[in-house]
Structure formats: C-alpha cells, structure tokens
Kinemage of the C-alpha trace (Angstrom):
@kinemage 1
@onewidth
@group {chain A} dominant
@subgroup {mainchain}
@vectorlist {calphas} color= white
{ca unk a 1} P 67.649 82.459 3.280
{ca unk a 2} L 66.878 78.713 3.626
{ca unk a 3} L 67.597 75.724 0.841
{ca unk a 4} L 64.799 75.477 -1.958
{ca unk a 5} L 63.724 71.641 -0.484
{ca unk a 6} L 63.460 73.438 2.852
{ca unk a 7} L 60.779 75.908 1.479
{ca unk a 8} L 59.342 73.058 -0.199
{ca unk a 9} L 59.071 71.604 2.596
{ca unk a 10} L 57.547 74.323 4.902
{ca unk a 11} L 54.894 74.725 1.796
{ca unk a 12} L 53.732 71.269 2.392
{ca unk a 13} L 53.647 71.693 6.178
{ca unk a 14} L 51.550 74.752 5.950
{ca unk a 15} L 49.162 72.939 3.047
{ca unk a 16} L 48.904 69.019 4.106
{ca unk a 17} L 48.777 69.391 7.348
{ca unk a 18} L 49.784 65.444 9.280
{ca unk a 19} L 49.964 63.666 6.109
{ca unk a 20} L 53.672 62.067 6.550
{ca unk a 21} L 53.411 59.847 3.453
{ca unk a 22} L 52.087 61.994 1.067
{ca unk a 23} L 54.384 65.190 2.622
{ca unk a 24} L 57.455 62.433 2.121
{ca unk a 25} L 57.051 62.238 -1.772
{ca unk a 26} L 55.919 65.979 -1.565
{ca unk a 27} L 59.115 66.989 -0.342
{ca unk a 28} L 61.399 64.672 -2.648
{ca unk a 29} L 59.334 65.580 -5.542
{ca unk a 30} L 60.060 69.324 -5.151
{ca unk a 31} L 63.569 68.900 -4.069
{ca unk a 32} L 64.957 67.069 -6.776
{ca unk a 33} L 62.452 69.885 -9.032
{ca unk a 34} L 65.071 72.974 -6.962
{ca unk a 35} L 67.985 70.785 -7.548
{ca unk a 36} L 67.405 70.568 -11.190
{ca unk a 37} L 66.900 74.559 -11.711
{ca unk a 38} L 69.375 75.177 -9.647
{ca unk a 39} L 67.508 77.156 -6.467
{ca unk a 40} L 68.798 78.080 -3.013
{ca unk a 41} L 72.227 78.685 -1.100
{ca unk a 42} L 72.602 75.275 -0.437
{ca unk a 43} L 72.614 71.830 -2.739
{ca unk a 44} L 69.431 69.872 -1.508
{ca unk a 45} L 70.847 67.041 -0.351
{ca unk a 46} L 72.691 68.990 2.252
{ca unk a 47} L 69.780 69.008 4.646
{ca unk a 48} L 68.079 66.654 6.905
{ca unk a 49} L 65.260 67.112 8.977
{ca unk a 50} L 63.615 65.264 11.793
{ca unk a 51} L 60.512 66.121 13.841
{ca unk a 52} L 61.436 65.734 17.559
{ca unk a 53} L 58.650 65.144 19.156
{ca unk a 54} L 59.618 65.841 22.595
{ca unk a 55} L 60.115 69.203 21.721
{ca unk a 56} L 56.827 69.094 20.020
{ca unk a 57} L 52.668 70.285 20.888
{ca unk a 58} L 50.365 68.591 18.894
{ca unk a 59} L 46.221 67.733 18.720
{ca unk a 60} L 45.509 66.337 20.838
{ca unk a 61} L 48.053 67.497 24.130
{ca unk a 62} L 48.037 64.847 25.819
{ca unk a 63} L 49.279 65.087 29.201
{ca unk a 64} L 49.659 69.095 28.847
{ca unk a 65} L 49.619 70.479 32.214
{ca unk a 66} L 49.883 67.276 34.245
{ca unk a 67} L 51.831 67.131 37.156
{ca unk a 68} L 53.167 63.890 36.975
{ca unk a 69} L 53.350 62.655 33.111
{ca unk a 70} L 53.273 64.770 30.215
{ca unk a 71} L 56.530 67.174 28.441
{ca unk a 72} L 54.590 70.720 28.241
{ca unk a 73} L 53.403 72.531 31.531
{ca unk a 74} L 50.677 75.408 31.407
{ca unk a 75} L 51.104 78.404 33.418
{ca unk a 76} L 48.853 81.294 34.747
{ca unk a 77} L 45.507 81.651 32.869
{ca unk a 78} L 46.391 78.928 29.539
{ca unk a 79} L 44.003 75.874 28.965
{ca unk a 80} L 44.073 73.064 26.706
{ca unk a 81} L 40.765 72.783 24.319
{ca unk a 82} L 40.167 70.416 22.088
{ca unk a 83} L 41.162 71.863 19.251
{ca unk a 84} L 43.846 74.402 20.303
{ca unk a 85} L 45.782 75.622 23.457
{ca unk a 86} L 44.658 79.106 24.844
{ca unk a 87} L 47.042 81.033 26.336
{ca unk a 88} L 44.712 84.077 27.235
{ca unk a 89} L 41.249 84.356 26.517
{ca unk a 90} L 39.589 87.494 24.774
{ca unk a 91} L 39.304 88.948 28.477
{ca unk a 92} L 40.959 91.757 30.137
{ca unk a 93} L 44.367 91.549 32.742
{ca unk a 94} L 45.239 87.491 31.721
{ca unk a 95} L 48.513 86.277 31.067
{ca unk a 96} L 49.232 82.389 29.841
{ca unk a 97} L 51.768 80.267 28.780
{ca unk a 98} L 52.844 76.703 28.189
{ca unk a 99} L 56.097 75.814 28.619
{ca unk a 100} L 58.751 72.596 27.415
{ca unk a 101} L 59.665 70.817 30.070
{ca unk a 102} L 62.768 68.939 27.899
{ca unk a 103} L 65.745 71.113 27.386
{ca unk a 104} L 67.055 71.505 23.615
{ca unk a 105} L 70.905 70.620 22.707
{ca unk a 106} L 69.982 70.895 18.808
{ca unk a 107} L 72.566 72.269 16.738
{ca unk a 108} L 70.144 73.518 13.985
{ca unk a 109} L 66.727 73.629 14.131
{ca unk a 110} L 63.350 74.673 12.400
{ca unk a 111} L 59.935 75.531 15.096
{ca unk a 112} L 57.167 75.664 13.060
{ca unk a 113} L 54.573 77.504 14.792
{ca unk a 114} L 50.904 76.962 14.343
{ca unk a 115} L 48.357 79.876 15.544
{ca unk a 116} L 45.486 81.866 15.882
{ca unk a 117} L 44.831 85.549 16.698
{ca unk a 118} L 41.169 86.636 17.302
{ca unk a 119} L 38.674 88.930 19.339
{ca unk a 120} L 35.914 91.608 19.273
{ca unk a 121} L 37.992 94.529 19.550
{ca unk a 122} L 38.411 96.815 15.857
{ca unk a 123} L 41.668 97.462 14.364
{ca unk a 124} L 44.420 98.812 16.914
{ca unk a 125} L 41.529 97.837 19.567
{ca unk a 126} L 43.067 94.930 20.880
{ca unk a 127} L 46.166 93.324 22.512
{ca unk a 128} L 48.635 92.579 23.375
{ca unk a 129} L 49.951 89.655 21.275
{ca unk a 130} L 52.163 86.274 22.211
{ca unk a 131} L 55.878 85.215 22.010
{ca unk a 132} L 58.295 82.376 21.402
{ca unk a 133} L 60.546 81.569 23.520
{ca unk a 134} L 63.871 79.563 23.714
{ca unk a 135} L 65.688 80.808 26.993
{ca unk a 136} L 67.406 79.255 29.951
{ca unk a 137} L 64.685 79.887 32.333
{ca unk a 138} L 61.260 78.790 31.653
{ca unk a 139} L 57.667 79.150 33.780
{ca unk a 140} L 59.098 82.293 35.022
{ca unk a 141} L 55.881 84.852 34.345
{ca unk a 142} L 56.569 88.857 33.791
{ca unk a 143} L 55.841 91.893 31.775
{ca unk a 144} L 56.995 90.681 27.818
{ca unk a 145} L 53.724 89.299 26.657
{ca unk a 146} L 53.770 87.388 29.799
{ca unk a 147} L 56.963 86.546 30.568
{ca unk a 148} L 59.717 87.344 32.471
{ca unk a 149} L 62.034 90.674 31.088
{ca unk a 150} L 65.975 90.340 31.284
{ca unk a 151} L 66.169 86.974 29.811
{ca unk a 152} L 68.407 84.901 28.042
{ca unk a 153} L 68.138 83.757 25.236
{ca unk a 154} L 65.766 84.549 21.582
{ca unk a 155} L 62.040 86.195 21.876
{ca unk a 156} L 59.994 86.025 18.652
{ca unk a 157} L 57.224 88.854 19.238
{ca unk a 158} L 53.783 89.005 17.245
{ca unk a 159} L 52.959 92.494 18.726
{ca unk a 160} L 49.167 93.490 17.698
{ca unk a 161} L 49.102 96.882 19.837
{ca unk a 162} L 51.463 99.962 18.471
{ca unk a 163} L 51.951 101.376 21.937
{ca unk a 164} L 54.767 103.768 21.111
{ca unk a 165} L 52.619 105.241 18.412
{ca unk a 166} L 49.531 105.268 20.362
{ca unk a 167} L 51.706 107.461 23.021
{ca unk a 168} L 53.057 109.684 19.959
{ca unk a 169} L 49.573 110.440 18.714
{ca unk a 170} L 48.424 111.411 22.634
{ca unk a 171} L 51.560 113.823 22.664
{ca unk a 172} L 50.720 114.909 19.196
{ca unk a 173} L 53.690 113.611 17.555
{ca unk a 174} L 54.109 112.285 14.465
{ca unk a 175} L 56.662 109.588 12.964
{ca unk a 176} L 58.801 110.131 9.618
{ca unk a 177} L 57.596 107.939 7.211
{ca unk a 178} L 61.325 105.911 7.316
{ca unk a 179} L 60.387 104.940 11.278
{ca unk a 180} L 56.808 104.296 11.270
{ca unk a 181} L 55.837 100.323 11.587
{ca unk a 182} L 52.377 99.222 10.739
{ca unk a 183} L 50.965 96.390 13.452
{ca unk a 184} L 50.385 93.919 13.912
{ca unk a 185} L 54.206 93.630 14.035
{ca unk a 186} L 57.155 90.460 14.090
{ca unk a 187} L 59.767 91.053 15.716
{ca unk a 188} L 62.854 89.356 17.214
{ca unk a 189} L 65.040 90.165 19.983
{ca unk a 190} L 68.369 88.020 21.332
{ca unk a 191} L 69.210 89.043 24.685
{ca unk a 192} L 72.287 87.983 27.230
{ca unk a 193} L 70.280 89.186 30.631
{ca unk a 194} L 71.731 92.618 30.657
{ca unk a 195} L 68.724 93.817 27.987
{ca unk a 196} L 65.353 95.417 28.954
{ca unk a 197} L 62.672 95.074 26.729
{ca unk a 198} L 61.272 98.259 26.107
{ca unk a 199} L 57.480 97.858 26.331
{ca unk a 200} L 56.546 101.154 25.451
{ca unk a 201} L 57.834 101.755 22.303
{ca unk a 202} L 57.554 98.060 21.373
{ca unk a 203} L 60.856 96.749 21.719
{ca unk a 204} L 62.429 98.876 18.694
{ca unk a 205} L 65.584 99.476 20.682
{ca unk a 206} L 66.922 95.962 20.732
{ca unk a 207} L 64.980 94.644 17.599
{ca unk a 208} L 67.127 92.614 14.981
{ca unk a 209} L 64.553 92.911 12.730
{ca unk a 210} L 60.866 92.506 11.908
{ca unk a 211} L 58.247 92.841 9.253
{ca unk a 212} L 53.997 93.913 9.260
{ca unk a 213} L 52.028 90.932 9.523
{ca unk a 214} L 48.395 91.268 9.546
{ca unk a 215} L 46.937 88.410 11.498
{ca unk a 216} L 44.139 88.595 13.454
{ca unk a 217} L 40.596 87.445 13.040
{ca unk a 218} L 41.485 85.716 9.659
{ca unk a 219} L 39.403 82.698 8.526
{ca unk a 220} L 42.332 81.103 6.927
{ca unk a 221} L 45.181 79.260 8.869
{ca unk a 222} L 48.063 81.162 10.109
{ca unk a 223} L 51.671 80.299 10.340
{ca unk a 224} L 55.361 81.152 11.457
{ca unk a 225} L 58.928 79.846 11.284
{ca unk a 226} L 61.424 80.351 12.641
{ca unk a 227} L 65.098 78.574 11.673
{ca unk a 228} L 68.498 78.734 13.427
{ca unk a 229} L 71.014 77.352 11.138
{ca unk a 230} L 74.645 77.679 10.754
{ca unk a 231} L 74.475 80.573 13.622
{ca unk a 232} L 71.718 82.233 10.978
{ca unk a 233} L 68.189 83.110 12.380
{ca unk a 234} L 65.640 83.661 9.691
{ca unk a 235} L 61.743 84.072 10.434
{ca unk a 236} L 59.067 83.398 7.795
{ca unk a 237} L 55.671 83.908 7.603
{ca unk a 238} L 52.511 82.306 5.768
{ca unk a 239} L 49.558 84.448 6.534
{ca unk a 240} L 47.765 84.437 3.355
{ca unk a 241} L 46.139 81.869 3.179
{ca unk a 242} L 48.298 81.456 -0.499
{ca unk a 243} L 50.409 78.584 0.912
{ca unk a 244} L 53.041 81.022 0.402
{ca unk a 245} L 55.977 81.912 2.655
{ca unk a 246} L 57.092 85.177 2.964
{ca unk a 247} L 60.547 86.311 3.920
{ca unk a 248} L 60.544 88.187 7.753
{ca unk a 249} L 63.583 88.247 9.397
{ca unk a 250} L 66.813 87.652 8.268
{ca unk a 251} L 69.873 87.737 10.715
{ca unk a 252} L 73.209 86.667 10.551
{ca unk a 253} L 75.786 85.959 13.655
{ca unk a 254} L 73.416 84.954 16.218
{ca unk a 255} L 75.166 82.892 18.537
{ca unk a 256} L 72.494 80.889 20.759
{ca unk a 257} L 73.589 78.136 23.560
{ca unk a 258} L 72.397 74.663 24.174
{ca unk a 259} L 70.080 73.144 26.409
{ca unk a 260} L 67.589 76.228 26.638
{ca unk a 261} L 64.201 75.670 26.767
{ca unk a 262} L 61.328 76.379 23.970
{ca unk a 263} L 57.831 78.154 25.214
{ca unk a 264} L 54.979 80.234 24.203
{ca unk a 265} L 53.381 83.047 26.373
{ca unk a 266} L 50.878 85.868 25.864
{ca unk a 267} L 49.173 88.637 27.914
{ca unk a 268} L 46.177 91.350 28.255
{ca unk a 269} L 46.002 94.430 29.045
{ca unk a 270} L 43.086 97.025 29.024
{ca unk a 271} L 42.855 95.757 25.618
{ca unk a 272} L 42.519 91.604 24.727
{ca unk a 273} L 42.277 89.036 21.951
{ca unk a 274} L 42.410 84.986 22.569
{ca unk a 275} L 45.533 84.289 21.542
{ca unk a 276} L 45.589 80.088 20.544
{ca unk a 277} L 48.650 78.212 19.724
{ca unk a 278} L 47.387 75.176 17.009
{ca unk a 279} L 50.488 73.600 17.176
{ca unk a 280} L 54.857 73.889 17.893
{ca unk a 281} L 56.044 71.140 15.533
{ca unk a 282} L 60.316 71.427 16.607
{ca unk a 283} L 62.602 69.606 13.509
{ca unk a 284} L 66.150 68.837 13.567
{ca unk a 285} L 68.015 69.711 10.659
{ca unk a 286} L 71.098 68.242 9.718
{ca unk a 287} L 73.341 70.197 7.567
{ca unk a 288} L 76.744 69.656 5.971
{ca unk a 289} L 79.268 72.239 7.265
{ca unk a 290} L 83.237 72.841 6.356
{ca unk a 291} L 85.870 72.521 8.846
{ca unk a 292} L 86.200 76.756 8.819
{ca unk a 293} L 82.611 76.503 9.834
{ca unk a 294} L 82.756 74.166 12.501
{ca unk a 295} L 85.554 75.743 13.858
{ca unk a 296} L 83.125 78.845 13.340
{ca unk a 297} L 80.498 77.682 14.598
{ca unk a 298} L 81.981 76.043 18.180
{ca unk a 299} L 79.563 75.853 21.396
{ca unk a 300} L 78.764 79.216 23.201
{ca unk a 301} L 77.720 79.935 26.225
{ca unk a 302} L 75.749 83.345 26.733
{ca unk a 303} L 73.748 84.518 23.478
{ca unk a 304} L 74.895 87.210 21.150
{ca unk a 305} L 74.469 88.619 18.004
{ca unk a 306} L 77.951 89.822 15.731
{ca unk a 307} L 78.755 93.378 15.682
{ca unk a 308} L 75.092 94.133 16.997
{ca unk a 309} L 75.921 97.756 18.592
{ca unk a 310} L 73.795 97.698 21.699
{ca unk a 311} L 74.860 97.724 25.352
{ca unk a 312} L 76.118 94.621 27.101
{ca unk a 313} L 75.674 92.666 23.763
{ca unk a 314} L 79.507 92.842 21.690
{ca unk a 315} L 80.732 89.814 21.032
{ca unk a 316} L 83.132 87.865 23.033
{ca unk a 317} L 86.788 88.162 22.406
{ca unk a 318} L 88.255 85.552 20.224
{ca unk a 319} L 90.885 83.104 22.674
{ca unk a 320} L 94.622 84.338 22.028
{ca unk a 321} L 96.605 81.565 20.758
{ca unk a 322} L 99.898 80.119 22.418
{ca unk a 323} L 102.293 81.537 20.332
{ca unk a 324} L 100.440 85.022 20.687
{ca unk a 325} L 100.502 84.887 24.541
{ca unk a 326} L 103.903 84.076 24.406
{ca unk a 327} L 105.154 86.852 22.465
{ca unk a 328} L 103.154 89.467 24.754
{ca unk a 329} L 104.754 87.828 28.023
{ca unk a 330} L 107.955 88.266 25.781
{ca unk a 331} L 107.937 91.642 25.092
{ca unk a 332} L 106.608 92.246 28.297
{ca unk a 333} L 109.201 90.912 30.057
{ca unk a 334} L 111.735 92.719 27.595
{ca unk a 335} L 109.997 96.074 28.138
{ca unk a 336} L 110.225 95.738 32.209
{ca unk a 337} L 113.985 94.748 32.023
{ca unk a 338} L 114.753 97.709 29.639
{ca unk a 339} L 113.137 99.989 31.612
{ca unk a 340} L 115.427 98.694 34.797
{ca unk a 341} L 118.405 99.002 32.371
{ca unk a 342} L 117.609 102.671 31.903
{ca unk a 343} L 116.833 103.724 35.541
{ca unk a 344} L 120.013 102.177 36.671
{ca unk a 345} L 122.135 104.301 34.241
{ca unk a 346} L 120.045 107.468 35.393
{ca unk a 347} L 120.235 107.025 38.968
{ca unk a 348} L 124.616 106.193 38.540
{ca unk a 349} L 124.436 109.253 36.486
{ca unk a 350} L 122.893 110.864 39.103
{ca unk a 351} L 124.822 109.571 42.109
{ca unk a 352} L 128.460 110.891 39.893
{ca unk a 353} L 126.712 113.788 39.379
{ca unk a 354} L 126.073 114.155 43.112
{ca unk a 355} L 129.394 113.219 44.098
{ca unk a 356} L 131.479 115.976 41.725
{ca unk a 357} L 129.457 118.758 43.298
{ca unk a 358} L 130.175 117.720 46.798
{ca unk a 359} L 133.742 118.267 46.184
C-alpha cells in the first residue's frame, strides 16, 4: 500500500504546505527513520519522486483559462479566484471543470489533490460532488459530475448525494446492513468506453472500490491521493485535520495507457455545494522494478482492470508465442490431412462396395 518514505512524504505535503527545503530534510529524516524499523513493501531508496509542474495547478493559476498561453483550460461555469479554482458555485443546474492541456506519458505517478467541499444545504441536502480525471478525451462536458459518460480511462468520484438510497427510501426499501454506504462517498471506476456510469445508484456497478469520507463544510484542510504504481492504484485520504492518511482504495491489475490527460469536473443538480479545487500537485515516481515486472508491466493500450468480472472489461489475451503458433498450424495441418486420409479409404470402400453389388 505505498513505501513508508512515500507516506512520509504525503504527511509533509498535507502539513507544510510549499516549503521545499524544510519538506526535503522532512522527507529524508523520516525515510531513513522507516528504513531503520523496517516499514513498507518496498526498501526506501527504491523511490523517486519529482513534481511535474506541467501537469500541475497551483496559487496562483496563472494563465488558467487563457486562450493563447497557459497549460489548464476552464470549461462551462469554473472560475479562477484568488485563492482557489471553483468549479461550480453553491447554485443550482452548474457544471465546471478545468482541464490539462499537456498529455501524461508517466509510468508511475502520485496526484495529490487539494480541495474544498462547502454550502448551505444540511446533511444529504446537497450535491452532487466532483471527479478526477485521467482519460483520453478531455473538455468533453456530460452527465458524471460534469463530464462526459463512456470514457476511457480512471474516474476518482467524491459523491456527496446517496441517490440510490434516496430512491430506496421513496419506494420504501431498505438496504441490508452488508450493502448500505454512508456519503459522502470515494469511489473509483476504470472504464475502456464500453461502461456506463450508473448515476442512479451511484456508480456501485462498476466500482473497484471506495470508502465514507465525510468532507464537506470542514474548517480544516482537506486532501486526496491518488497513486498508480507498478499497475497498482491506491487512493488515500487526509480529512481529519490529524495530518493523518487513511487507507481508501486499494486495487491491484489496473492497466492504464499513456498520454491521457488529467482533469477535474463537478456538477449541480436540484441540490448544490461550491465545489473548489486548492490545488493538483502531479509527481513522478521512479521505482526500481525486476525484469518479470517489466516484462509485466509492458505499455497498454485500452484500460483494464485483471480478472474484474464486468462486461466489456476482461483482460486482453496474452500474445501466443512462435513456437506455440507453430505447433497449432502443425497439428492443424496434421488433423486436415488425416481427415483426407480417412475419407479417401471410405469413399474406395464405398465405390468396391458399389461395384460387387452391381454384379
């Protein structure tokens, strides 16, 4: 779930805020601390991490929006304030979202995700929520929390409305303890194109997982990550105001391509909230891998999650190897000519057969 001078470093992230120097002897500090009792799946020194800034929205967004200059574009009813970016306001019917204009061709990565949930409404009052995007179309606006359904690619959901149970308690219905979710609700969802997300009862049919996370109207800072590494997605969450992350997602086998594109979107409905993104602070992580992972771990080309049993999303077959398509076109070749074998002995035997009964 992440090396211990990773989490070390996400603590400092979520505590010092821009400090580089201080967050550089921070992080060594507590790494060599996890190396010497021994913490995490992997040694410390096996990870590197960089902050790409041109994957990254920071205080204070320059050239956001602009036409000509600029790496983020806004669409539909987002601004940029001073201190934030607002994708919808606390307003009925709006829909926002800003958008990287640089594609990604990372390897692994860490987005570290910076925001704020607020509004007037009461508790299960409000909606609908935002999402994180990184998927092969971008500025493309639609119905899942403002953009576009059928996509391809990852969708990280902080859903604040329970619509499925809101339609359950209208019909009457009640869950079983075992399927009941308590919102505001992370989720995430890897889709190939062929994948609907299903609004009403909040995506739980193509979910990979997800975890409660009460975060609106707080007075304390609020913050997500999410990490693909080593074909591993993992989200966390530090909502506490503790400087403590907490384990949400967890998700081995996802298979995501290159050169997608990283975004943010959010909508409203009858119900609204402003929904503010602080900051997307994108780092590139350099880990250590084995030849059998490499060879693992080679480029793909749709997204899709191992042994995931949902429709259109199996796995692609492994390639057959020379000698294995060589033996099938052998056999193959040996089954056709036996079978000619055998119908020329039945139709001889046939034709004798014939003959003696003529005479």
């Amino acid at each position: 779930m992440g090396t211990a001078n990773g989490r070390a470093r996400r603590v400092w992230s979520a505590v010092g805020g821009g400090k580089m120097a201080a967050a550089g002897r921070w992080r060594a500090g507590l790494a060599l601390l996890a190396v010497a009792l021994g913490l995490g799946g992997l040694r410390a020194e096996q990870t590197e991490e960089h902050l790409k800034r041109e994957h990254s929205l920071s205080k204070p967004y320059q050239g956001v929006g602009s036409a000509s200059s600029g790496l983020w574009d806004l669409l539909g009813n987002a601004m940029v304030m001073t201190q934030y970016i607002r994708l919808t306001p606390d307003v009925q019917s709006k829909q926002g979202a800003v958008w990287n204009r640089v594609p990604c061709y990372l390897r692994d990565w860490e987005m570290q995700v910076h925001f704020k949930i607020h509004g007037q409404g009461k508790k299960n009052l409000n909606g609908d929520g935002f999402a994180i995007w990184y998927t092969k179309d971008r500025m493309q606006p639609g119905p899942v929390f403002g953009s576009k359904d059928n996509f391809l690619g990852l969708g990280v959901f902080v859903d604040t409305y329970p619509n499925e149970e809101k339609q359950q308690e209208a019909q009457k219905r009640r869950y079983s303890p075992g399927n009941q979710r308590v919102f505001p609700y992370i989720s995430a969802m890897v889709n190939n194109g062929s994948l609907t997300y299903d609004h009403d009862r909040d995506g739980r049919p193509t979910e990979l997982g997800g975890c409660t996370a009460m975060v609106r109207n707080l007075n304390h800072d609020t913050f997500l990550v999410i990490r693909y590494v080593k074909r591993r997605l993992t989200v966390l969450i530090d909502i506490d105001g503790k400087h403590e992350w907490r384990d949400c997602i967890d998700v081995p086998g996802v298979r995501l391509p290159r050169g997608y594109y990283f975004g943010t979107s959010s909508v409203t409905g009858d119900l609204s909230d402003n929904h503010d993104i602080i900051s997307l602070k994108l780092y590139q992580l350099t880990v250590e891998r084995t030849p059998e992972e490499e060879k693992r771990d080679r480029e793909v080309y749709l997204p899709v999650v191992d042994n995931l049993k949902l429709p259109g999303m199996e796995a692609p077959l492994e390639p057959m190897s020379g000698l294995a398509l060589f033996l099938i076109v052998f056999f193959s070749l040996v089954a056709i000519v036996f079978a000619i074998v055998i119908g020329v002995i039945v139709y001889n035997k046939w034709q004798e057969q014939s003959r003696k009964h003529f005479y």
